[in-house]
Structures are given as C-alpha cells and as structure tokens.
PDB file with SEQRES, HELIX, SHEET and CRYST1 records, atoms N, CA, C and O in Angstrom:
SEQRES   1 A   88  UNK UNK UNK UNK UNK UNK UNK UNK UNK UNK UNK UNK UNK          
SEQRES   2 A   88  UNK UNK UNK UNK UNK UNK UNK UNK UNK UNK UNK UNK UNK          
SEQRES   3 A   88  UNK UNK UNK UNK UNK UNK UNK UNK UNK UNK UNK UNK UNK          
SEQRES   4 A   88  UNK UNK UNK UNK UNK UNK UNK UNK UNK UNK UNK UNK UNK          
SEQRES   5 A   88  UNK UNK UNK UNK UNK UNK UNK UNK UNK UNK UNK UNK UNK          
SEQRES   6 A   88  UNK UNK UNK UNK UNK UNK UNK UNK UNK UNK UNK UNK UNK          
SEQRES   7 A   88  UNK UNK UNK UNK UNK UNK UNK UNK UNK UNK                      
HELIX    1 AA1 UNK A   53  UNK A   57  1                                   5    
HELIX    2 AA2 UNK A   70  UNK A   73  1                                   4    
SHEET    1 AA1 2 UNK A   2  UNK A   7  0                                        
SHEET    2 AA1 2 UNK A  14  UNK A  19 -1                                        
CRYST1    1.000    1.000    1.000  90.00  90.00  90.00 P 1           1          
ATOM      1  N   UNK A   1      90.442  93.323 107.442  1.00  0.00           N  
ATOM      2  CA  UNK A   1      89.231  94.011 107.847  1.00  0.00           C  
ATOM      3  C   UNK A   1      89.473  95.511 107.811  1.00  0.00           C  
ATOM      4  O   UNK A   1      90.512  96.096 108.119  1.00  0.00           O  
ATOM      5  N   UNK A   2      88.394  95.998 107.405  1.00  0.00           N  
ATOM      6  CA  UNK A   2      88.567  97.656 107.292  1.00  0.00           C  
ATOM      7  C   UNK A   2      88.274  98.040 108.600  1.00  0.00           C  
ATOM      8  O   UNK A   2      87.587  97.441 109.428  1.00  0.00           O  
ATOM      9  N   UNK A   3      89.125  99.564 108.747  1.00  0.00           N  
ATOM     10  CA  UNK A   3      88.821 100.285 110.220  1.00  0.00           C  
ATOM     11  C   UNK A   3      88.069 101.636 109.644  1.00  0.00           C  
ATOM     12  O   UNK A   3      88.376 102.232 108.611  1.00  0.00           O  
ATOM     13  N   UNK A   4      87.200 101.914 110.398  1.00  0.00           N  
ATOM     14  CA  UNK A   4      86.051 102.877 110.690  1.00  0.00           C  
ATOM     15  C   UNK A   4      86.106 103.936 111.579  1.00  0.00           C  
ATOM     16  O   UNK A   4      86.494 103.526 112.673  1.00  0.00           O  
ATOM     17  N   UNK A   5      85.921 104.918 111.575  1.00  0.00           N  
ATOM     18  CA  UNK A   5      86.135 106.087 112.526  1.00  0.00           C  
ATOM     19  C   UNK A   5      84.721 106.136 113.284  1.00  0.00           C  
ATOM     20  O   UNK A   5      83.712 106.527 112.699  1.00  0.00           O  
ATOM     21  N   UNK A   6      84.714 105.808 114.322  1.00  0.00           N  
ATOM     22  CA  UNK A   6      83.374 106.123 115.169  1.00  0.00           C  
ATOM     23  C   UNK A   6      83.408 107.418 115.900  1.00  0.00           C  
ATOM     24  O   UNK A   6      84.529 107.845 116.176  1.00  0.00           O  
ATOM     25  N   UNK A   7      82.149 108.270 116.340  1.00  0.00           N  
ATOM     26  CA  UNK A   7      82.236 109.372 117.144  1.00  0.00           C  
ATOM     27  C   UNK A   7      80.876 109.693 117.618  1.00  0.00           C  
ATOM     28  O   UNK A   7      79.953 109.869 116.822  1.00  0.00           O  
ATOM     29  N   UNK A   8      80.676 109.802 119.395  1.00  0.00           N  
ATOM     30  CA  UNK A   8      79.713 109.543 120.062  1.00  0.00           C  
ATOM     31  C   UNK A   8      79.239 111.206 120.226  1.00  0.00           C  
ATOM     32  O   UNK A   8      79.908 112.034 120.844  1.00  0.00           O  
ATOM     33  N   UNK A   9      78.190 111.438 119.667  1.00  0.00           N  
ATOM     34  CA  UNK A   9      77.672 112.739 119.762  1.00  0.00           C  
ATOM     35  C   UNK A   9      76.932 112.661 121.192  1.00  0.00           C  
ATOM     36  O   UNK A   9      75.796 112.488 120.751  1.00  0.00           O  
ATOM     37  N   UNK A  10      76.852 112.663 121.873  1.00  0.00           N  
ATOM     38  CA  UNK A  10      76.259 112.474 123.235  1.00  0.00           C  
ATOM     39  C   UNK A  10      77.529 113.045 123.901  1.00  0.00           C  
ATOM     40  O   UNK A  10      77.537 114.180 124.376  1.00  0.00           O  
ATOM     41  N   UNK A  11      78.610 112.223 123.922  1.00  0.00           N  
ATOM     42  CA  UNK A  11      79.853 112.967 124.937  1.00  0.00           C  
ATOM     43  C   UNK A  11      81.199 113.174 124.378  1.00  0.00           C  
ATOM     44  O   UNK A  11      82.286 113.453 124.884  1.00  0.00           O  
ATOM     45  N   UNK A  12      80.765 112.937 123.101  1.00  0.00           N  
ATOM     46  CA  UNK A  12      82.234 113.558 122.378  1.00  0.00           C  
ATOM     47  C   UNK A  12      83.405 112.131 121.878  1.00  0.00           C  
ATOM     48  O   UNK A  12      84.396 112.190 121.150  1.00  0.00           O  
ATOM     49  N   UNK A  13      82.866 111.058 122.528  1.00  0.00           N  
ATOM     50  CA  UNK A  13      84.061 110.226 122.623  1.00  0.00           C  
ATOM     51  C   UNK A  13      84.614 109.772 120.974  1.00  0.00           C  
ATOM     52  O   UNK A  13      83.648 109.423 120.295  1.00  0.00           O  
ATOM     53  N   UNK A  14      85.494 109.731 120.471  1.00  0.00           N  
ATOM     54  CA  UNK A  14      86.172 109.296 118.896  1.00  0.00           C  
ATOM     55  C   UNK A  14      86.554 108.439 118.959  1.00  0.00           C  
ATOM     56  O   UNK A  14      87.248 108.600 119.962  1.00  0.00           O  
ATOM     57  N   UNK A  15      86.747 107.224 118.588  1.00  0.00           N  
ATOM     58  CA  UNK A  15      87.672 106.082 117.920  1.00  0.00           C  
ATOM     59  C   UNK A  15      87.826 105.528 116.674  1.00  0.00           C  
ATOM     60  O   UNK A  15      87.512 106.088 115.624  1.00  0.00           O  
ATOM     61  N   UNK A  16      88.333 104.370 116.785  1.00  0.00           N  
ATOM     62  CA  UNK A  16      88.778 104.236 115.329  1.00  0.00           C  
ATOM     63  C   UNK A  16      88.549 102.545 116.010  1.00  0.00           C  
ATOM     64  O   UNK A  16      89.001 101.969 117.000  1.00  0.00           O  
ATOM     65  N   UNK A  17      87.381 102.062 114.628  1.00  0.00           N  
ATOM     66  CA  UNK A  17      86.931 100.114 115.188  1.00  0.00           C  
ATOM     67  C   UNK A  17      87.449  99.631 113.953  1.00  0.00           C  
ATOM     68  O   UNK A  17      87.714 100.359 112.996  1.00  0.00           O  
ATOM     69  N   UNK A  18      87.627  98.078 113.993  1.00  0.00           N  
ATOM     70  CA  UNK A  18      87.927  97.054 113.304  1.00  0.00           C  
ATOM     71  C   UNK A  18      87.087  96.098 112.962  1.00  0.00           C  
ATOM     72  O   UNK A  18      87.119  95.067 113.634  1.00  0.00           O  
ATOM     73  N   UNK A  19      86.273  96.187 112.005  1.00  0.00           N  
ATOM     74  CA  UNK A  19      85.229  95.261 111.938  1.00  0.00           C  
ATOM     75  C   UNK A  19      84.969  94.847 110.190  1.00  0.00           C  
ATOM     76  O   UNK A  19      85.694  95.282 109.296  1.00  0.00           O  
ATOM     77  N   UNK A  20      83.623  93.801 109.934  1.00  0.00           N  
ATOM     78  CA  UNK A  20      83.810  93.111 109.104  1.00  0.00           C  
ATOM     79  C   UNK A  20      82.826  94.309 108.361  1.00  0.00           C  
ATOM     80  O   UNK A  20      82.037  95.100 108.879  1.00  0.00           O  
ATOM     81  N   UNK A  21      83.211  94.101 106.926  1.00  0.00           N  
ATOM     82  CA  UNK A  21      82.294  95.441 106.089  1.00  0.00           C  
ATOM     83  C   UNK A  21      80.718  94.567 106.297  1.00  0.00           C  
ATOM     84  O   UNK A  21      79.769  95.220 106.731  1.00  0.00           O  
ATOM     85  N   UNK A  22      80.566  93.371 106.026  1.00  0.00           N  
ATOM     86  CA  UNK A  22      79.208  92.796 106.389  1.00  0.00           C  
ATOM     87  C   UNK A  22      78.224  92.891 107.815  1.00  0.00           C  
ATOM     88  O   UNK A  22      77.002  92.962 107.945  1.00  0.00           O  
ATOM     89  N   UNK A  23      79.611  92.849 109.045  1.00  0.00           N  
ATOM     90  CA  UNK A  23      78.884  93.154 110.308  1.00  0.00           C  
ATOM     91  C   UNK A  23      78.149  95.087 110.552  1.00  0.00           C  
ATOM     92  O   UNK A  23      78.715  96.161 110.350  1.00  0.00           O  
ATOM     93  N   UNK A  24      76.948  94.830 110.967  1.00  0.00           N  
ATOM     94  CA  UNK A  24      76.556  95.911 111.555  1.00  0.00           C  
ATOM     95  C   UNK A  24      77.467  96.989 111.937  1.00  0.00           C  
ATOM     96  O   UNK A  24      78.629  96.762 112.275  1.00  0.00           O  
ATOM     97  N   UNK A  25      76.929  98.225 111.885  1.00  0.00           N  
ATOM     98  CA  UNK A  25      77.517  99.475 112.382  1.00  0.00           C  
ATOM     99  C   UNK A  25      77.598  99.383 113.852  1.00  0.00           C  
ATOM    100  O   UNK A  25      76.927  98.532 114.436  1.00  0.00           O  
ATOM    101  N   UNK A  26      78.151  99.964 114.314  1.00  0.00           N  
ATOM    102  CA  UNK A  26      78.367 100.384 115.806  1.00  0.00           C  
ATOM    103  C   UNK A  26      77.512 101.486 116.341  1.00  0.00           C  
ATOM    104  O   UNK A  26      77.756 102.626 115.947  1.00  0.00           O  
ATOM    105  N   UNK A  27      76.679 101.315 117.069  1.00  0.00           N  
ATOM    106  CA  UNK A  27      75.926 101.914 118.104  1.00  0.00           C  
ATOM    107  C   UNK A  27      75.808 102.559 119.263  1.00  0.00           C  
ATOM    108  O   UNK A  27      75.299 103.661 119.466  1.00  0.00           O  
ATOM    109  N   UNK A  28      76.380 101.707 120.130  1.00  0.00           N  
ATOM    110  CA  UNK A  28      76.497 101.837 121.319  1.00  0.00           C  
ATOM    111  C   UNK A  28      77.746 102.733 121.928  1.00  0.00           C  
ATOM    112  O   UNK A  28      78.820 102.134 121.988  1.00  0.00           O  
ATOM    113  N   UNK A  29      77.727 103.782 122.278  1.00  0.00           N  
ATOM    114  CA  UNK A  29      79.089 104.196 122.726  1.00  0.00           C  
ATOM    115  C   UNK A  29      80.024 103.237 123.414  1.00  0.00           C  
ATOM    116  O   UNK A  29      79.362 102.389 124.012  1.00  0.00           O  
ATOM    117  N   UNK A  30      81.713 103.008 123.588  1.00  0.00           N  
ATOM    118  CA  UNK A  30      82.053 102.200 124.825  1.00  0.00           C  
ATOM    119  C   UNK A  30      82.463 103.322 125.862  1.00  0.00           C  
ATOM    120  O   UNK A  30      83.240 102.794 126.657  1.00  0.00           O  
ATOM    121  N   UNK A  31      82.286 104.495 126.146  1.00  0.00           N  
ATOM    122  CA  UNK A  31      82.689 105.824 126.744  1.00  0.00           C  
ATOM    123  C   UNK A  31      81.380 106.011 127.841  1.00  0.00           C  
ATOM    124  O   UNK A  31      81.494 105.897 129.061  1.00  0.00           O  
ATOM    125  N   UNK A  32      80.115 106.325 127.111  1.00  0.00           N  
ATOM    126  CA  UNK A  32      78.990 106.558 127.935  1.00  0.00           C  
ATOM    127  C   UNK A  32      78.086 105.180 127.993  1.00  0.00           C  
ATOM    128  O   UNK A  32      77.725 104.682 129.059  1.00  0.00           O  
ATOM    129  N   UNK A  33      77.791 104.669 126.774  1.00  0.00           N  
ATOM    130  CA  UNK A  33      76.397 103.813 127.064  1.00  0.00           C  
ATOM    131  C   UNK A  33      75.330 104.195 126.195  1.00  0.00           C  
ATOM    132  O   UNK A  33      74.261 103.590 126.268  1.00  0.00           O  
ATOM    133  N   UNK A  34      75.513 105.233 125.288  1.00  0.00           N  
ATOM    134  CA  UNK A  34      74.201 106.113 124.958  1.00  0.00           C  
ATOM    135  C   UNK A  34      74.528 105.002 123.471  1.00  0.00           C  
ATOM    136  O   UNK A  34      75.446 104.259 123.124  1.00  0.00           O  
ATOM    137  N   UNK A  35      73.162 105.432 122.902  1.00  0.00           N  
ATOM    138  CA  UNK A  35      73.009 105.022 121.246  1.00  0.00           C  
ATOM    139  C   UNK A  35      73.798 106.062 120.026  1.00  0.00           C  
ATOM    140  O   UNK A  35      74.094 105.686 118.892  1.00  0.00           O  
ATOM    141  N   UNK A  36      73.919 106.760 120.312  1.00  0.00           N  
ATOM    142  CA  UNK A  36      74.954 107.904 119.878  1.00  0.00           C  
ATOM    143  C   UNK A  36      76.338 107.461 119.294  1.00  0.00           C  
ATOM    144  O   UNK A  36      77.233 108.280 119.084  1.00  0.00           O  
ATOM    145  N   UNK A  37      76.451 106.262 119.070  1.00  0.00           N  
ATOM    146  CA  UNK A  37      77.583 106.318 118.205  1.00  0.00           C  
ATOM    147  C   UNK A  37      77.892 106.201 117.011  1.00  0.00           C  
ATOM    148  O   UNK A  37      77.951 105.013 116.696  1.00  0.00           O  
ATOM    149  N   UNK A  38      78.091 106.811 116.287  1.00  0.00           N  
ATOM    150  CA  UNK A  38      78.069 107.042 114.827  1.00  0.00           C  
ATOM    151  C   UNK A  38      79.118 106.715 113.672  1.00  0.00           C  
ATOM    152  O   UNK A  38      80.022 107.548 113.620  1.00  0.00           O  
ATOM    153  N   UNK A  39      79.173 106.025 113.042  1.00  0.00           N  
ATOM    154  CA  UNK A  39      80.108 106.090 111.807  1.00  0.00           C  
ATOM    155  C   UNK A  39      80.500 107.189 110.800  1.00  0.00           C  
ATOM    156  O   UNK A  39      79.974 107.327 109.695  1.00  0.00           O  
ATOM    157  N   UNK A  40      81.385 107.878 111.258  1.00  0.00           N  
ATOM    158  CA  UNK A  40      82.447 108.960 110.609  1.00  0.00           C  
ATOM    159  C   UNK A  40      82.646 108.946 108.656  1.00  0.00           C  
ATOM    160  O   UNK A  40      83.251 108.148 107.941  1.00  0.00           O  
ATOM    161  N   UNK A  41      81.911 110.087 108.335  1.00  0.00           N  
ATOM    162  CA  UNK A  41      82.622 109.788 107.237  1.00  0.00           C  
ATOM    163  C   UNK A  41      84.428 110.474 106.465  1.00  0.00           C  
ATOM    164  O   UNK A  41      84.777 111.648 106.337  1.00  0.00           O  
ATOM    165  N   UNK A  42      85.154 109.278 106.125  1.00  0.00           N  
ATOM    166  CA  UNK A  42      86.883 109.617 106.166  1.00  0.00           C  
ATOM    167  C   UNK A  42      87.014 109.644 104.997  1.00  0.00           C  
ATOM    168  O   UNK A  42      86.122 109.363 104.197  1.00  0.00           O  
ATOM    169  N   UNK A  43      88.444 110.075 104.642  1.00  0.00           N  
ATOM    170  CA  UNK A  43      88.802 109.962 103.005  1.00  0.00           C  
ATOM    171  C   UNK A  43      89.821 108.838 103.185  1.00  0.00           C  
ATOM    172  O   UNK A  43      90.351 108.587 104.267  1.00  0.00           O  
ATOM    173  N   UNK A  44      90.123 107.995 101.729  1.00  0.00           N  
ATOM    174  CA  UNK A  44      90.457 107.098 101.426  1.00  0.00           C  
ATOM    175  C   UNK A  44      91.778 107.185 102.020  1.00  0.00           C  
ATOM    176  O   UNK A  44      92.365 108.257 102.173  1.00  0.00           O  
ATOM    177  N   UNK A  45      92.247 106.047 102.355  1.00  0.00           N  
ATOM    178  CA  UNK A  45      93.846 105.737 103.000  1.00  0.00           C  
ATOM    179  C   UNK A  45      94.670 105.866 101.826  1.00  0.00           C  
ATOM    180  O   UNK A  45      95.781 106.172 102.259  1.00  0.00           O  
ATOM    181  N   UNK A  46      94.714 105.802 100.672  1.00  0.00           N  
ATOM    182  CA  UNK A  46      95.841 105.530  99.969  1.00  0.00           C  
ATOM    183  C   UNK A  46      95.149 106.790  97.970  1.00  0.00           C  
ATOM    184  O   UNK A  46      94.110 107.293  97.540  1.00  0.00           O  
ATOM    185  N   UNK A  47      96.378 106.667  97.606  1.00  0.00           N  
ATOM    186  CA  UNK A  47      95.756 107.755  96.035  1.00  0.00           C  
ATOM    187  C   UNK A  47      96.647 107.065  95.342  1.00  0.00           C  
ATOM    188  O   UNK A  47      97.638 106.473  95.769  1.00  0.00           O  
ATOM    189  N   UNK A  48      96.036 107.217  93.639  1.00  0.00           N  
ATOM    190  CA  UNK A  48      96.676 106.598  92.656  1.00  0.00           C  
ATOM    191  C   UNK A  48      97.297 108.082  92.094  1.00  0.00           C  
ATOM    192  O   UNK A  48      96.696 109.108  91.779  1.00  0.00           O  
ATOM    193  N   UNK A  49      98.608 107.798  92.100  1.00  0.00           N  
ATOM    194  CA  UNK A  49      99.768 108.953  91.688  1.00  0.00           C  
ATOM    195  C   UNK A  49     100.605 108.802  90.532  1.00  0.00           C  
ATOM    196  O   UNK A  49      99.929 107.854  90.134  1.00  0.00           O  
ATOM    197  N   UNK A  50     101.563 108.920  89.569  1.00  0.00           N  
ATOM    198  CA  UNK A  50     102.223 108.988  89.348  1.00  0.00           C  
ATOM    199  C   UNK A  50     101.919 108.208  87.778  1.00  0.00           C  
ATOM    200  O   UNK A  50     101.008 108.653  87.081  1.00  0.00           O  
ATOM    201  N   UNK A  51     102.705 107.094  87.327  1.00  0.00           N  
ATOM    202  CA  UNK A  51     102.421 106.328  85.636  1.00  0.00           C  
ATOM    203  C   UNK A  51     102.908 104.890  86.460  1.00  0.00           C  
ATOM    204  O   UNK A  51     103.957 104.254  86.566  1.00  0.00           O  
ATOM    205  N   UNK A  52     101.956 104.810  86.809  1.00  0.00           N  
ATOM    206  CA  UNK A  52     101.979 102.985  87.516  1.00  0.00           C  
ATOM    207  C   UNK A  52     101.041 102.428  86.294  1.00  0.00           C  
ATOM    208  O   UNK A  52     100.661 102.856  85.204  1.00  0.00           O  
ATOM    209  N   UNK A  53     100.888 101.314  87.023  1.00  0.00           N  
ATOM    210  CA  UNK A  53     100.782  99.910  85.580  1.00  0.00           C  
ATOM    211  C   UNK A  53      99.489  99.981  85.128  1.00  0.00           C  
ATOM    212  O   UNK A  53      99.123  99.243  84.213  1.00  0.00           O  
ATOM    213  N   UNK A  54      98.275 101.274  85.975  1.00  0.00           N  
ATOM    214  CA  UNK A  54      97.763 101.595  84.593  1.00  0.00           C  
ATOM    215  C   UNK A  54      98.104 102.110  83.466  1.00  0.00           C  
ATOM    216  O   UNK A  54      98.289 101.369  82.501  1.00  0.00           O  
ATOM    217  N   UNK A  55      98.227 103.231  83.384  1.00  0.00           N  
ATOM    218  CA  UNK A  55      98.979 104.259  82.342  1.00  0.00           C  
ATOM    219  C   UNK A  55     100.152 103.343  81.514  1.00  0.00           C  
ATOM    220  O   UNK A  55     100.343 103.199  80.307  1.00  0.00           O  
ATOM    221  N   UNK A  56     100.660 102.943  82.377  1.00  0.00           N  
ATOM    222  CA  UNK A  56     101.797 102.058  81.495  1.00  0.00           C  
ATOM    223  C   UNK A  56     101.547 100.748  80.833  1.00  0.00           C  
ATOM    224  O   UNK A  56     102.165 100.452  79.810  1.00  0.00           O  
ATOM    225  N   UNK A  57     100.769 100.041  81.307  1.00  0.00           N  
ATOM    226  CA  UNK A  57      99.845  98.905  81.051  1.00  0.00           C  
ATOM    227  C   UNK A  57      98.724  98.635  80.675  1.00  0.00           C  
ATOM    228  O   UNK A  57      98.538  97.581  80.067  1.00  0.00           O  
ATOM    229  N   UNK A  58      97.644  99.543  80.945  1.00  0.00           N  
ATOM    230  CA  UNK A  58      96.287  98.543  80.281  1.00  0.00           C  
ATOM    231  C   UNK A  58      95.907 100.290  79.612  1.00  0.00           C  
ATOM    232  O   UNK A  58      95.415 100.006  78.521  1.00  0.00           O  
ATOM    233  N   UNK A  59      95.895 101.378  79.681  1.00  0.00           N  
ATOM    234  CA  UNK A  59      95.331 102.835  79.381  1.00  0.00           C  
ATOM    235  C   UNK A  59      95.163 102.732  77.752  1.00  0.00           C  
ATOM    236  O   UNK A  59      94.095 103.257  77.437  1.00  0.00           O  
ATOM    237  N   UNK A  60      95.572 102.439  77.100  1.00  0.00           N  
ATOM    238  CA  UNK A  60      95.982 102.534  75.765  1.00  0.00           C  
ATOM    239  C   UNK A  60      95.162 101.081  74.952  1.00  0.00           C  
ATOM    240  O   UNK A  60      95.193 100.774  73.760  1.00  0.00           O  
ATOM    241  N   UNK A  61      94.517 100.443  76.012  1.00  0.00           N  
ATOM    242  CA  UNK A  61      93.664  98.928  75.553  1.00  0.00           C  
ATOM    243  C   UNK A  61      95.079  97.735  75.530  1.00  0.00           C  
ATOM    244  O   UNK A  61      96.242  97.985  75.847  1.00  0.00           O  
ATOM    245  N   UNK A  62      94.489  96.380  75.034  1.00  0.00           N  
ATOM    246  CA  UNK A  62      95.084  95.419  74.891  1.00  0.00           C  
ATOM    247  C   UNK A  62      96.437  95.498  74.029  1.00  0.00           C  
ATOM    248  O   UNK A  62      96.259  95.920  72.887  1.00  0.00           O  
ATOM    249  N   UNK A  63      97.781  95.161  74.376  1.00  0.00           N  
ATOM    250  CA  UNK A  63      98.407  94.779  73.225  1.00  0.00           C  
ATOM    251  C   UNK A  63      99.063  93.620  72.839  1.00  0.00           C  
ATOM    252  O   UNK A  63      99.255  92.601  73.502  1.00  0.00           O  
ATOM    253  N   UNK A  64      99.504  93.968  71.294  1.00  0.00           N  
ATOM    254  CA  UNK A  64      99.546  92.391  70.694  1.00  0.00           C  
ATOM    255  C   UNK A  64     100.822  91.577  71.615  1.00  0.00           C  
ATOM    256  O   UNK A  64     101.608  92.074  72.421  1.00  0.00           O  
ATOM    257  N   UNK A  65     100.691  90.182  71.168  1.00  0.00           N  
ATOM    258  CA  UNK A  65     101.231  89.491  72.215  1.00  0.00           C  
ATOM    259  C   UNK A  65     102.336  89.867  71.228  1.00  0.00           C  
ATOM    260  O   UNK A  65     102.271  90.167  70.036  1.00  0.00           O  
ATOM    261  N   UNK A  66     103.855  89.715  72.463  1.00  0.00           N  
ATOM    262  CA  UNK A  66     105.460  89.629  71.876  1.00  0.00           C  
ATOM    263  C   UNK A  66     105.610  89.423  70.555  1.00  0.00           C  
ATOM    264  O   UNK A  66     105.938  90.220  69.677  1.00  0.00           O  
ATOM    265  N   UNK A  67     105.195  87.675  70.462  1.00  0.00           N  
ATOM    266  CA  UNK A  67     105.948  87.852  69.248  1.00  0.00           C  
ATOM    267  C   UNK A  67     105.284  87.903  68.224  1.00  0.00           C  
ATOM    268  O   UNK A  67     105.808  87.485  67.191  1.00  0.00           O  
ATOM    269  N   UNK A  68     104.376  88.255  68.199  1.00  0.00           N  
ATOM    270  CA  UNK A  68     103.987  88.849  66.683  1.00  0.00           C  
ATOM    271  C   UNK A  68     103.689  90.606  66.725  1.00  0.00           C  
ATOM    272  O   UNK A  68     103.308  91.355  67.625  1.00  0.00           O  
ATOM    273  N   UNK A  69     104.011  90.792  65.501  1.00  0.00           N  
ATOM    274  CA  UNK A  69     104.334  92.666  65.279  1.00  0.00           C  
ATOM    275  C   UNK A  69     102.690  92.607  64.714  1.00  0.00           C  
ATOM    276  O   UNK A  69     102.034  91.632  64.348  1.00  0.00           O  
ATOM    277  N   UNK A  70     102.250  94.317  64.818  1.00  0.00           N  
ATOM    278  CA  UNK A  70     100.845  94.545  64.017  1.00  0.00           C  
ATOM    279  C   UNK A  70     100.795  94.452  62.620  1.00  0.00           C  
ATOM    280  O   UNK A  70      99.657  94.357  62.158  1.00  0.00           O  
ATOM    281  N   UNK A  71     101.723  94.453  61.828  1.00  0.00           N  
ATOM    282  CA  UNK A  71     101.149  93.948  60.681  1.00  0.00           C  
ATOM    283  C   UNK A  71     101.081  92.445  60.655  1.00  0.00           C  
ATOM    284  O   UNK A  71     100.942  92.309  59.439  1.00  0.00           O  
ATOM    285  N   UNK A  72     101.080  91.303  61.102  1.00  0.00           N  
ATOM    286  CA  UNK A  72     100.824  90.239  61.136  1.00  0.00           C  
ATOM    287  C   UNK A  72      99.187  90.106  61.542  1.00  0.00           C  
ATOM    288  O   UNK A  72      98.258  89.641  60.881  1.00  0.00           O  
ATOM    289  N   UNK A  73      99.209  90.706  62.904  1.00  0.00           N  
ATOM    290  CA  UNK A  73      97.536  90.428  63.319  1.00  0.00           C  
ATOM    291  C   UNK A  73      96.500  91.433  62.631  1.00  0.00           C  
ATOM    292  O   UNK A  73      95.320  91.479  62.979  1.00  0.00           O  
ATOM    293  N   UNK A  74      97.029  92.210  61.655  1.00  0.00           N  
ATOM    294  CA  UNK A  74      95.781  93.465  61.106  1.00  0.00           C  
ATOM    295  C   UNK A  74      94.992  92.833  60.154  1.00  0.00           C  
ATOM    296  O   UNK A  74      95.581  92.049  59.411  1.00  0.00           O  
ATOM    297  N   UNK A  75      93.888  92.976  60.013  1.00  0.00           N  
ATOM    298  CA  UNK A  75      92.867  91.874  59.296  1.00  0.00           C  
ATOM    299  C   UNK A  75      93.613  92.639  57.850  1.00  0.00           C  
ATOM    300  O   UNK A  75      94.349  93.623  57.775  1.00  0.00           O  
ATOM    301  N   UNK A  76      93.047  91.688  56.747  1.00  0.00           N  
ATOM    302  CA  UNK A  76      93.708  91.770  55.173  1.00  0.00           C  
ATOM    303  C   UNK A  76      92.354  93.025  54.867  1.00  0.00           C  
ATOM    304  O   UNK A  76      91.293  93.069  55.489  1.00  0.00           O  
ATOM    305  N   UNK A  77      92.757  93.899  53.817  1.00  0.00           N  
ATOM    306  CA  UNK A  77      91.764  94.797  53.162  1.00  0.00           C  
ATOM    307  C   UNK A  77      91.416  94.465  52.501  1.00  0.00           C  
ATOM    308  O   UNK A  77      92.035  93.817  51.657  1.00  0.00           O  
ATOM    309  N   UNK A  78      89.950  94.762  52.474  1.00  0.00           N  
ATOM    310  CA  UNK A  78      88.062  94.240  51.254  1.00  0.00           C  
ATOM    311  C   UNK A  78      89.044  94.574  49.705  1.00  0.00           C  
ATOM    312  O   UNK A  78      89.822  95.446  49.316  1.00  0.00           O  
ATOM    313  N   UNK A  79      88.468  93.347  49.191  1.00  0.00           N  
ATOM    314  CA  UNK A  79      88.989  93.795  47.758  1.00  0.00           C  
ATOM    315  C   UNK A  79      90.601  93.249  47.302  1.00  0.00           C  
ATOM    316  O   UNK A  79      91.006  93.213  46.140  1.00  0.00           O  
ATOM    317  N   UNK A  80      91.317  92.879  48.411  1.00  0.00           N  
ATOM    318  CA  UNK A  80      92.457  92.110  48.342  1.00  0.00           C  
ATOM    319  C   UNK A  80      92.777  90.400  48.012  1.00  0.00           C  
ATOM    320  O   UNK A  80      93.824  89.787  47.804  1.00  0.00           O  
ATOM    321  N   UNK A  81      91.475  90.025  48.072  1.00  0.00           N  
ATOM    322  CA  UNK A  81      91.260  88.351  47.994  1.00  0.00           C  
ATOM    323  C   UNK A  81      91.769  87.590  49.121  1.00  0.00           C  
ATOM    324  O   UNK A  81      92.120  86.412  49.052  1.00  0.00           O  
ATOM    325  N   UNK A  82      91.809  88.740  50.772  1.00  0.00           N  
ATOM    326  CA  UNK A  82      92.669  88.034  51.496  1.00  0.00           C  
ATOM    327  C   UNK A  82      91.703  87.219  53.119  1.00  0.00           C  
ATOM    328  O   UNK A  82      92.009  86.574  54.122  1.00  0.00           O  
ATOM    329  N   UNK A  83      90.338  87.851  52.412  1.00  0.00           N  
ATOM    330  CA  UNK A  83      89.481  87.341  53.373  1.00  0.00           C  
ATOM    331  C   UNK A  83      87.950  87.005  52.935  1.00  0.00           C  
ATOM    332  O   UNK A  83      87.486  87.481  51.899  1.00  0.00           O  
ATOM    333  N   UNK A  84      87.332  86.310  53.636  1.00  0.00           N  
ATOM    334  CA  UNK A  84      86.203  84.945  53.208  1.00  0.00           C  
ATOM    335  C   UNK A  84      85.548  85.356  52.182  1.00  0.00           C  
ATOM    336  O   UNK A  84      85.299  84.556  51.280  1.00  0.00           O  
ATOM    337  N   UNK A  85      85.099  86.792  52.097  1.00  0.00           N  
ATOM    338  CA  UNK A  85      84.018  87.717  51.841  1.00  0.00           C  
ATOM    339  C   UNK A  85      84.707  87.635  50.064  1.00  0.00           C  
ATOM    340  O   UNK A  85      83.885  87.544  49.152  1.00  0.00           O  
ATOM    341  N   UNK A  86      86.041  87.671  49.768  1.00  0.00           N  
ATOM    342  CA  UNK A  86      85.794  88.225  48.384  1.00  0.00           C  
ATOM    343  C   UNK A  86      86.135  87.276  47.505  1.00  0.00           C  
ATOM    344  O   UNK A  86      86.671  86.256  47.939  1.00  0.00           O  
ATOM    345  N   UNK A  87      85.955  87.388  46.463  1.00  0.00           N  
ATOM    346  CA  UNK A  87      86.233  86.173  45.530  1.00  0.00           C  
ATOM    347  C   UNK A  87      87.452  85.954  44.909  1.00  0.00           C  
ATOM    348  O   UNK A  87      87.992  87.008  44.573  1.00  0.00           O  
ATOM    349  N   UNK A  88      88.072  84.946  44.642  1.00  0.00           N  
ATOM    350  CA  UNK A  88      89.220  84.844  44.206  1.00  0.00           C  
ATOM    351  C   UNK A  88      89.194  84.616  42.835  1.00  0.00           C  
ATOM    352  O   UNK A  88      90.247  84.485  42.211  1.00  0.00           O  
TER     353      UNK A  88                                                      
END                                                                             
C-alpha cells in the first residue's frame, strides 16, 4: 500500500497515512476534528539512474535470439529469387 502525506490546514497537524490507492482520501483531521485534512502533493520515492536494464536491455528495440546471428534472420533482397514475390 502506498503512503500519503496528509496536512491539516486548520491547525497545522502533518502526517504521513497508509492506505489503499482505491480507498477515499482522508478528511478528517486525527489532531483537531475539522474537515481540513488534505492530501500533500510529494515527489517520487525512488529515480531511474545510471545504465540499468533499460539502456542495456530493451533501449535499442528487440534482439535476435542467441543462436542465430543477423545475417540468418535478414529477409533475402527483391530480385534475388530468395522470396515469394520473384520468379525463379
């Protein structure tokens, strides 16, 4: 469950709740009582840094499986007799 920064503009009170992203916001102060309690907006807990397994893995698109090299999977060139289209 994600945690939320709450803060009661009525008397100042701050916390930090635990709740379901589907359940309702929080309202109610637990400090005063007032309707004044508000959901904080925070910056993200965590950053993407460094050449992790995007960049190293998917950035560049799909590649060919192990064991076959790219000239095996590169389609044949028009005019070669090596595909449906030309006549032999």
């Amino acid at each position: 469950m994600p945690i939320y920064a709450y803060k009661c503009s009525a008397c100042g009170h701050a916390a930090d709740e635990m709740h379901k992203v589907s359940d309702a916001a929080l309202t109610v102060c637990p400090q005063c009582g007032e309707t004044s309690y508000t959901k904080q907006v925070t910056a993200a807990g965590f950053a993407l840094k460094g050449s992790g397994w995007y960049a190293t893995d998917f950035k560049n698109g799909p590649a060919a499986p192990k064991n076959e090299t790219k000239a095996e999977t590169a389609a044949p060139a028009c005019g070669t007799g090596g595909c449906s289209g030309c006549a032999s």
